[in-house]
C-alpha positions as CSV (number, residue, x, y, z in Angstrom):
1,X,0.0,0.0,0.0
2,X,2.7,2.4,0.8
3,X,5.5,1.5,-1.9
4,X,4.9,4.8,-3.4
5,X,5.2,6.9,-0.5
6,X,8.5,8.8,0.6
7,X,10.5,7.6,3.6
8,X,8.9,10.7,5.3
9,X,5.7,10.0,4.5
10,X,5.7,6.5,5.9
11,X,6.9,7.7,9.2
12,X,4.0,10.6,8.8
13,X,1.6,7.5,9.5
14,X,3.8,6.0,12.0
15,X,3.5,8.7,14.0
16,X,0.3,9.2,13.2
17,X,-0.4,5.5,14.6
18,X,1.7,6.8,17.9
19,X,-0.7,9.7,18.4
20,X,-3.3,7.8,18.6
21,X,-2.5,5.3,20.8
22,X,-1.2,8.3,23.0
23,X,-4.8,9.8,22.7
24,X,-6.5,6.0,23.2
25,X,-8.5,6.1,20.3
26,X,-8.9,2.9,18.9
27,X,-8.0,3.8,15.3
28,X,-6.2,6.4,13.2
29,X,-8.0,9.9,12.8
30,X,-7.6,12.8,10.9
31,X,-6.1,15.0,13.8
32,X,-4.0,12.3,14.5
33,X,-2.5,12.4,10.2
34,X,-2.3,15.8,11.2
35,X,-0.1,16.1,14.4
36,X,2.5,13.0,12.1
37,X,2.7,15.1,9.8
38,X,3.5,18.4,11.9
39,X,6.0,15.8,13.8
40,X,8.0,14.3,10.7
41,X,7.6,17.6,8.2
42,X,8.3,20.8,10.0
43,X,9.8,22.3,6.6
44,X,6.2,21.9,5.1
45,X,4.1,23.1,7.8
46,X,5.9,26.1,8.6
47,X,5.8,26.8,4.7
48,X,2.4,27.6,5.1
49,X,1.4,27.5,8.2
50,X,4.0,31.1,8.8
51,X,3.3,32.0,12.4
52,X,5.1,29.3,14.5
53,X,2.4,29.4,17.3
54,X,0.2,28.0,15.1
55,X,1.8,25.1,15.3
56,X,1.9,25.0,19.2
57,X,-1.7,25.8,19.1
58,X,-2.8,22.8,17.3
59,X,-1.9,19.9,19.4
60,X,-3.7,22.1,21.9
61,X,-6.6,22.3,20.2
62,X,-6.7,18.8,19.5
63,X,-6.5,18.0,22.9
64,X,-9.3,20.3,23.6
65,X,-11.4,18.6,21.2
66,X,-10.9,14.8,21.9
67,X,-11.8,12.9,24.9
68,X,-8.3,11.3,25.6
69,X,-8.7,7.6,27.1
70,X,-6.5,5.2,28.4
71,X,-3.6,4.4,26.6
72,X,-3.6,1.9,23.9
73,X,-1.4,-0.8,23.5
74,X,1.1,-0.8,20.8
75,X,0.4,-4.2,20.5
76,X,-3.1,-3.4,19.2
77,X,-3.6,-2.8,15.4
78,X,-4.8,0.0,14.8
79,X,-6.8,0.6,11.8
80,X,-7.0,3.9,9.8
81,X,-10.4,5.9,9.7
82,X,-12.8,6.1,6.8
83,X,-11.7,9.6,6.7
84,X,-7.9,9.1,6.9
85,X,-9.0,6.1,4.2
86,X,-10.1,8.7,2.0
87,X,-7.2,11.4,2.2
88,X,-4.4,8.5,1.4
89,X,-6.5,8.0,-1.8
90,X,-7.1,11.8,-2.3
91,X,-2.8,11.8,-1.8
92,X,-2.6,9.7,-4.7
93,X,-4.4,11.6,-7.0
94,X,-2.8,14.5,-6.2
95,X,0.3,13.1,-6.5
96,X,-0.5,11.9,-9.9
97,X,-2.5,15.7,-11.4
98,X,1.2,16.4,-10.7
99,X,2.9,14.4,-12.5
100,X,4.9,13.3,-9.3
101,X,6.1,9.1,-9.1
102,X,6.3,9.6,-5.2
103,X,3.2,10.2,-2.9
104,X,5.0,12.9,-0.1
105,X,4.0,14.7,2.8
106,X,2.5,17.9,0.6
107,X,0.6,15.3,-1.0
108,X,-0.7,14.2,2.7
109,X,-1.4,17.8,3.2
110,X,-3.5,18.4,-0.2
111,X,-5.5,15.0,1.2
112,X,-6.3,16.2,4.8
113,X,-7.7,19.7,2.8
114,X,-9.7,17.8,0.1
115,X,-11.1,15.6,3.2
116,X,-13.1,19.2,4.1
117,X,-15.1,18.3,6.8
118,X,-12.4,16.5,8.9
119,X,-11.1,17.7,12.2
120,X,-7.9,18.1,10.5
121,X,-8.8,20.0,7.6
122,X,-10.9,22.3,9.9
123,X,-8.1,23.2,12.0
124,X,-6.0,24.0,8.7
125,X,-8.9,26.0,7.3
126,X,-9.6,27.9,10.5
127,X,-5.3,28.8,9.7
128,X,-6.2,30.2,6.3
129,X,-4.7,27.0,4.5
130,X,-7.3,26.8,1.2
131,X,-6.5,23.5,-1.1
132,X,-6.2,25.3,-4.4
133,X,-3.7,27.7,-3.5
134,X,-1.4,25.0,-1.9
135,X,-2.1,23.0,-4.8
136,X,-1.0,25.8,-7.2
137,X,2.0,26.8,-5.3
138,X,3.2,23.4,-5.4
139,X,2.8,23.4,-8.8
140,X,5.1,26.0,-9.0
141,X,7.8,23.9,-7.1
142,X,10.2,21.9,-8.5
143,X,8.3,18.4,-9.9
144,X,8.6,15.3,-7.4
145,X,10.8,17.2,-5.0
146,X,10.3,14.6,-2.5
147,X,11.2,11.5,-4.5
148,X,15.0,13.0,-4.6
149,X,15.7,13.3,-0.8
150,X,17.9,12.2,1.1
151,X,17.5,8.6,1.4
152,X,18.1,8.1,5.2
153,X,16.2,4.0,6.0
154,X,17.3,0.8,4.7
155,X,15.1,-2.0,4.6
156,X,13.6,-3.0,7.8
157,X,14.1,0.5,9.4
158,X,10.0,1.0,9.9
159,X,9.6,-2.6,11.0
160,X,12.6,-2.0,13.5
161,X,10.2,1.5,14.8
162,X,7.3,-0.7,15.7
163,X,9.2,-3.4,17.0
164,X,11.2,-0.7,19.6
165,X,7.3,0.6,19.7
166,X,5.6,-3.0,20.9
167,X,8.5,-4.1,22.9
168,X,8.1,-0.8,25.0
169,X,11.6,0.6,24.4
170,X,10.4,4.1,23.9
171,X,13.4,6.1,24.5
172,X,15.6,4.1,22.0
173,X,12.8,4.5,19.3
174,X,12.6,8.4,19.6
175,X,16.1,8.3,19.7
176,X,16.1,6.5,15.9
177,X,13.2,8.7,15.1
178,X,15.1,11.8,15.8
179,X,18.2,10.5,14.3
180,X,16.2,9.7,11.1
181,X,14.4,13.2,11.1
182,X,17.9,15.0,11.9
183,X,19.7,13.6,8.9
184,X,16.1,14.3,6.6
185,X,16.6,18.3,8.1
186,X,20.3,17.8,7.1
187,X,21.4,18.2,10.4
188,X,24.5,14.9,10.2
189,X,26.2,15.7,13.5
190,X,23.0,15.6,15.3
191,X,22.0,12.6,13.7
192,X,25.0,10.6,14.2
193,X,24.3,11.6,17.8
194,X,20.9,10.2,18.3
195,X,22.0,7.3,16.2
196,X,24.5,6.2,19.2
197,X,22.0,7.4,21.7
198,X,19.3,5.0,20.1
199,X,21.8,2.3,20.5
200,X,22.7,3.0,23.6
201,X,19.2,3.5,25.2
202,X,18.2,-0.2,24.1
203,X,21.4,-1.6,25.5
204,X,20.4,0.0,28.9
205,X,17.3,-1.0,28.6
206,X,17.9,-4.4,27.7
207,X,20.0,-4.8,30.9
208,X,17.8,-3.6,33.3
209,X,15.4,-5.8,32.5
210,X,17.2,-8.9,32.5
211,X,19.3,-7.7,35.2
212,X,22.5,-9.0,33.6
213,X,25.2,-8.3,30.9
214,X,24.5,-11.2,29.5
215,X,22.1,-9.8,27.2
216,X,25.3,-8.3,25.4
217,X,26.8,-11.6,24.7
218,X,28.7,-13.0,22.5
219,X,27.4,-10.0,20.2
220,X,29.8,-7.4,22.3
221,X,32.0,-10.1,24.0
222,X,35.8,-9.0,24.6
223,X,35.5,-5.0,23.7
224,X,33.8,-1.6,25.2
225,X,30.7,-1.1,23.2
226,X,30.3,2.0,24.6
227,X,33.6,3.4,23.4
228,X,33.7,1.4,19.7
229,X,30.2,2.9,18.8
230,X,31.6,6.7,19.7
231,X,34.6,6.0,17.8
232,X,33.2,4.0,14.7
233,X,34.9,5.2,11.7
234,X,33.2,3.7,8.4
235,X,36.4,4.4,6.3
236,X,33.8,5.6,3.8
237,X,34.6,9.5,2.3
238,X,31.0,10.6,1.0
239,X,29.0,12.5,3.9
240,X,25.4,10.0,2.7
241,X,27.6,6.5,2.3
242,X,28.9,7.5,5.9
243,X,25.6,7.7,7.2
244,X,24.1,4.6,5.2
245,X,26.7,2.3,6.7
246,X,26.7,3.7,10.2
247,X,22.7,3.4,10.3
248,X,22.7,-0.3,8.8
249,X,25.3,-1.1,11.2
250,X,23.8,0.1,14.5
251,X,20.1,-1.6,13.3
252,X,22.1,-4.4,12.5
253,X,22.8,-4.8,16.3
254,X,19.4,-3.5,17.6
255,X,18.0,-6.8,15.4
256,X,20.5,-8.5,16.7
257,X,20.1,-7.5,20.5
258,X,16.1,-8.0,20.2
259,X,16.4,-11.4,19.0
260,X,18.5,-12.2,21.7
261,X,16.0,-10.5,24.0
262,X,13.6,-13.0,22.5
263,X,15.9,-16.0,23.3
């Protein structure tokens, strides 16, 4: 369903998903799409949404408007709305009037405003966001923007999210979240700074609940982990091949920790 979609798009619905479980609902809403999408694209929103308190002001309202339950499980599937059903499929035919081979997060935006009597598009509207002049300026931009940037997740990267998600490791997966978004900002030494912290926060975590190091064997058997994954040089020259091989590697040994979790 999503092959189409950008990397940031995909985590648009992650987070999406995360809001609502944070909120208790039982499935994926529009004001949910909205706060992802605020989340993973600030570069987009603040395009058009100028006044930065704007943004503050609409998780606010949100939470003003919804009756926030109990916590749901990450566990628990949660299914998209008939509403957020129909702005994915509004995405894609925006996507396609503009010629573009990727669905991005302006396309997300151009759905939440075409789905006009959502929560979501209500809050925009009350903004002075209006579909057709978004749709024209974007236009205007250069075709497909999003399907050239920076490619930041290997395969598996998403799956590794909800894993961290389910398995209730929550500060190691906003640590790879924000390492992700960093590098998508093109902000490298902060991303290679969450990267280890990711790492490191599952480690930890890992420990404490088995009590023991021996979580860390054999995988870091005979050497400081600590001090190899500050220090690791890749070897590789370009800024992106850097980053690719650092990112594979350290997920690499998340896997690799989880499964021996499992064991």
């Amino acid at each position: 369903m999503f092959e189409r979609y950008t990397e940031r798009a995909r985590r648009v619905i992650f987070f999406a998903r995360y809001e609502a479980s944070n909120f208790g609902s039982t499935t994926i809403e529009t004001e949910h799409l909205l706060l992802g999408l605020i989340r993973e694209d600030k570069n987009l929103t603040n395009r058009f949404l100028r006044n930065s308190s704007s943004l503050e002001n609409i998780r606010k309202e949100i939470e003003g408007r919804t009756t926030i339950r109990e916590k749901v499980s990450t566990s628990i599937d949660l299914p998209l709305s008939n509403e957020c059903k129909r702005i994915l499929a509004y995405a894609n035919e925006e996507a396609e009037r503009l010629n573009h081979r990727h669905i991005g997060t302006e396309h997300l935006l151009l759905g939440i405003l075409r789905e006009e009597k959502c929560v979501a598009a209500e809050i925009l509207h009350e903004r002075g966001l209006r579909l057709v002049a978004i749709r024209e300026e974007l236009a205007r931009s250069v075709p497909d923007s999003q399907a050239h940037e920076r490619p930041s997740i290997p395969p598996g990267c998403d799956l590794l999210l909800t894993k961290l998600e389910a398995g209730g490791f929550h500060d190691s997966r906003d640590h790879l979240s924000k390492a992700l978004a960093s590098w998508s900002e093109k902000e490298p030494v902060r991303a290679h700074l969450e990267l280890q912290l990711f790492l490191e926060a599952l480690v930890d975590a890992l420990k404490e609940r088995c009590q023991s190091d021996d979580i860390l064997k054999p995988i870091f058997a005979g050497f400081d982990w600590h001090q190899s994954m500050s220090g690791l040089q890749s070897g590789l020259n370009k800024e992106f091949e850097d980053w690719k091989f650092r990112l594979g590697f350290h997920i690499l040994l998340a896997e690799l920790l989880l499964d021996r979790y499992k064991q």
